[in-house]
PLY file of the C-alpha trace (Angstrom):
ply
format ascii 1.0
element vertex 63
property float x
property float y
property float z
element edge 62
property int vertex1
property int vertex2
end_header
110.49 106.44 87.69
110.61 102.60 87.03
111.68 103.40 83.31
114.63 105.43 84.47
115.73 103.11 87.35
114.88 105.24 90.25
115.60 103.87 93.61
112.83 101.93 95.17
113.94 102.52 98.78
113.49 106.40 97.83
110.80 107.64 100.16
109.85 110.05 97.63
110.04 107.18 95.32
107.44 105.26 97.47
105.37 108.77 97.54
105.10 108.64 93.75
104.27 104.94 93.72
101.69 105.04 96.55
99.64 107.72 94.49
99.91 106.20 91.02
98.65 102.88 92.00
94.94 103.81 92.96
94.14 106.00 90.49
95.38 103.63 87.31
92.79 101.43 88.94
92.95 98.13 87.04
94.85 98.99 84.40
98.71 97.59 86.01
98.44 93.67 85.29
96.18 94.55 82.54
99.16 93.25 79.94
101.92 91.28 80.15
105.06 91.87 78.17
108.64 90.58 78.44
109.65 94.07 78.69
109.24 95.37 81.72
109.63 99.34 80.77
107.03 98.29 77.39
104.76 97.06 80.22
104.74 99.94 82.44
104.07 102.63 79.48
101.60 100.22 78.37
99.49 99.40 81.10
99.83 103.52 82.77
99.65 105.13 78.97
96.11 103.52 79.14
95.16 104.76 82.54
95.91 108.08 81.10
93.92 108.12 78.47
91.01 106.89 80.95
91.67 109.66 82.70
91.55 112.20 79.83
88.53 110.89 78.01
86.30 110.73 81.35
87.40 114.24 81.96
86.71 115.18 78.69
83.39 114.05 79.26
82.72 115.57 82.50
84.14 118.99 81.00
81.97 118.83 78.46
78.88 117.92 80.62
79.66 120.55 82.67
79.92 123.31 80.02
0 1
1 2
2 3
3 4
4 5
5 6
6 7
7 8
8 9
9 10
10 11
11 12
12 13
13 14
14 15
15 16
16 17
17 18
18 19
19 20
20 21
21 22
22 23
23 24
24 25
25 26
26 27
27 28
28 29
29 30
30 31
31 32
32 33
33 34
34 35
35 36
36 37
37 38
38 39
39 40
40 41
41 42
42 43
43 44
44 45
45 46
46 47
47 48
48 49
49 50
50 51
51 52
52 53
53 54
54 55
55 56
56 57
57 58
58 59
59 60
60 61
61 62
């Protein structure tokens, strides 16, 4: 939503944010880049893949 320019004030907005923010766990901050849009695919893009790989692995366990 920040990519696109989304309204901040949004309450759905604030919905999205609130839930993205725990589970990309350390990974916002993690880089720093002049652009802010590079930054954000950056920094979530890797909390996605986190995601995916330790699912991956739990699928796997579980199967």
């Amino acid at each position: 939503m920040n990519l696109f320019g989304a309204n901040a004030t949004n309450a759905f907005f604030r919905f999205i944010q609130s839930m993205a923010e725990p589970l990309a766990l350390f990974f916002p901050g993690l880089f720093t880049f002049a652009n802010k849009a590079l930054e954000t695919i950056v920094n979530y893009g890797l909390a996605a893949v986190f995601w995916l790989v330790l699912a991956g692995l739990i699928a796997r366990f579980v199967s």
